[in-house]
Structure formats: C-alpha cells, structure tokens
N, C-alpha and C positions, 0 to 999 in steps of 0.2 A: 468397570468390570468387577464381579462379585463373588468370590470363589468360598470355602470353607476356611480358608487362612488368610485372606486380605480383602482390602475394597481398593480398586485403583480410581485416582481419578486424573484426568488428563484434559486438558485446557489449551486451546488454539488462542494465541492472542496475540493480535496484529493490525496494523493500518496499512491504507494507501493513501500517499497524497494525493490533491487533486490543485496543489499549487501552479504545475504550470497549465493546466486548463482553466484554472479562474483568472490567469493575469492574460489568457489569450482572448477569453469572453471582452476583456475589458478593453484590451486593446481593439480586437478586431471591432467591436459595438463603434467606438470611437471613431476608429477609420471609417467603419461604413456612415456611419452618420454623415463625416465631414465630405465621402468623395461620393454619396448620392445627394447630400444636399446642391454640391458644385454642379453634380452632372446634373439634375431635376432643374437646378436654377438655370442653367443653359437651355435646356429645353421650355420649360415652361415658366419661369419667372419664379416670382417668392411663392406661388405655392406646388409650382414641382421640387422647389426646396422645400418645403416639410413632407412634400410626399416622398419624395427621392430619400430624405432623411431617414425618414421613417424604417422603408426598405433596405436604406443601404446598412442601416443600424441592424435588424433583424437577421439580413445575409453575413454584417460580420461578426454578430454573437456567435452565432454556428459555424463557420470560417473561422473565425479565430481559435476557438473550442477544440474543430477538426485537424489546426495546424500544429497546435501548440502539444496536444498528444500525442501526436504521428511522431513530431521533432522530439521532443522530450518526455512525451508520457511516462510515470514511475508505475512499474510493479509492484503489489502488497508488499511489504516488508512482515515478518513472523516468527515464531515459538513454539515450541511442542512442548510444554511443561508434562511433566506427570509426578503425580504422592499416589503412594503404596503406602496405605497405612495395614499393617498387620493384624491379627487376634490379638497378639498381645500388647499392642498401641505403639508399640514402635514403628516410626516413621521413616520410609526411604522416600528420596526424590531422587530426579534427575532430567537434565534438558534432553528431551527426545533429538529434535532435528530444530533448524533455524534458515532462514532463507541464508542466499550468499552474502547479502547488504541488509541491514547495517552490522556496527562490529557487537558483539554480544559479550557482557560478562556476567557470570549468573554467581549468585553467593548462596550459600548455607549456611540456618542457622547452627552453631557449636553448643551450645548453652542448652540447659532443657528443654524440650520442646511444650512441656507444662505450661510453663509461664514465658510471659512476652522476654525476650531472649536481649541479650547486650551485645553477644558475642556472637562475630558472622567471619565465614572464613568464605575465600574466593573456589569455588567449586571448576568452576571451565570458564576460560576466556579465550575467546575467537576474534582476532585481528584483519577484518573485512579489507583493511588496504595492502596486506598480503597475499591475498586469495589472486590467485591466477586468473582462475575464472570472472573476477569481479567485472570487467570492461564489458560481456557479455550480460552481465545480469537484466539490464534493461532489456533484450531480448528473451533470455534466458526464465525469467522471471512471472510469464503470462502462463494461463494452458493447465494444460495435467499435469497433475501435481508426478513427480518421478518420485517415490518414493524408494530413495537412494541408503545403502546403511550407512550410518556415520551419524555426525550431527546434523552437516551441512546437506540438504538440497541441493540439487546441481540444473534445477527445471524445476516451472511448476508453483504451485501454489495450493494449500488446502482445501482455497474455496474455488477452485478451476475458473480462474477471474481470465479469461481472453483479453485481451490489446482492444480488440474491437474498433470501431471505425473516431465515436466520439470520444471514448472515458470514462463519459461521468452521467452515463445512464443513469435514469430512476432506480434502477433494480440491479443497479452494482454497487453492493454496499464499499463506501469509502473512509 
C-alpha cells in the first residue's frame, strides 16, 4: 500500500507439510503390492502376481495418500509480516497475525537500520503449547481464513487451503 507518507509492505510466509501423506503413499504402495501380489498369485499364478502387484500397488499409493491425511493431515502453518517504511525512512514493523501452531518468536532489529545491524531485541513471542485452542488446530486450521484481531487466527488460512479429500493435490501449494 502507497500513501503520501509511507509504502507498506506485507509478506505472507508459510508452509505445509505433506509428511504424513508421503510416509502413507509409501506405506500403503507396499501393502498394496504385497497383498495383490498374494491375492493375483492365488488366482492366477506368477503372473496374477505381477499383475495383482501392480494394481494392489497403484490402489495403495492413493489409500495410503487418502488415509494418512484424513488421520493426520497438517494445516499451513503462517506469518503476516508487515514494514511501513515512511518519507522519512524510518522503519516500522510488526507481526500482523500467525496461525495457532507452530510457537513464534519474532526479533527486531535495535541498531541502525542503515547498516547490517548486531543488535536484535525479542519484539513478540507466542507459546503455541499454551494456546487452548491448539488441540483444535488440525481442524481448525483448513478453510477461510477468519480474519480474527489480535495476532493469532483462530480458523483458517490465507491461502483458503481446504482439508479436501487427498492433501497433496497438484494445485495445492505445499
């Protein structure tokens, strides 16, 4: 934003795992391999076992994928920075808002903001494993963003990232 007395600028910055969906692809591939191989080799000998394989591999990459996100899929984790630099070059910052998880401590520099600074002082720190709310967040944490005042979000997400069925669509950035 660009007014007669300042230029603000403000920066979304945040991930999501996709940790327990890649150890489910891997598990579930594995099971499926080994219990279509058994079941195809029952049926049709050594080559309903690589075909049985094949299939039971393909149904538990996406099984494993679909289980392991439902059980434990994580919501983005996030930051609302914003610098306000003024006419006259003097710098304001501040953490806009932050998910509930993880815990956040954010520093400022003290020293001129001229040159590269020595001196940083602890500006806000948020203790995630005291938030009441936190045991929710895995719910809490999909959807539209609630743009709540305070720091903390209490729902939601910037980038309206849903739970959705798999996780780890092409077109959900992770």
């Amino acid at each position: 934003m660009v007014n007669k007395d300042s230029v603000i600028f403000r920066q979304i910055t945040g991930a999501r795992t996709v940790s327990p969906e890649v150890i489910g692809e891997s598990v579930g591939t594995g099971a499926g391999v080994f219990a279509g191989g058994v079941g195809g080799f029952a049926i049709a000998g050594p080559p309903g076992a690589i075909v049985g394989g094949i299939v039971g591999g393909i149904v538990g990459y996406f099984g494993g994928q679909t289980a392991a996100h439902q059980i434990t899929g994580f919501p983005p984790i996030w930051s609302i920075l914003e610098i306000k630099i003024t006419n006259t070059g003097y710098p304001e910052d501040k953490l806009v808002q932050h998910s509930i998880f993880p815990s956040v401590t954010y520093y400022v520099q003290t020293d001129s903001t001229v040159v590269r600074g020595e001196r940083y002082a602890r500006a806000y720190y948020y203790d995630a494993r005291k938030e009441l709310e936190l045991p929710k967040w895995k719910d809490k944490g999909w959807g539209t963003f609630q743009n709540s005042s305070g720091p903390v979000s209490l729902g939601g997400n910037p980038w309206n990232i849903s739970k959705g069925i798999r996780g780890a669509d092409d077109d959900t950035p992770n």
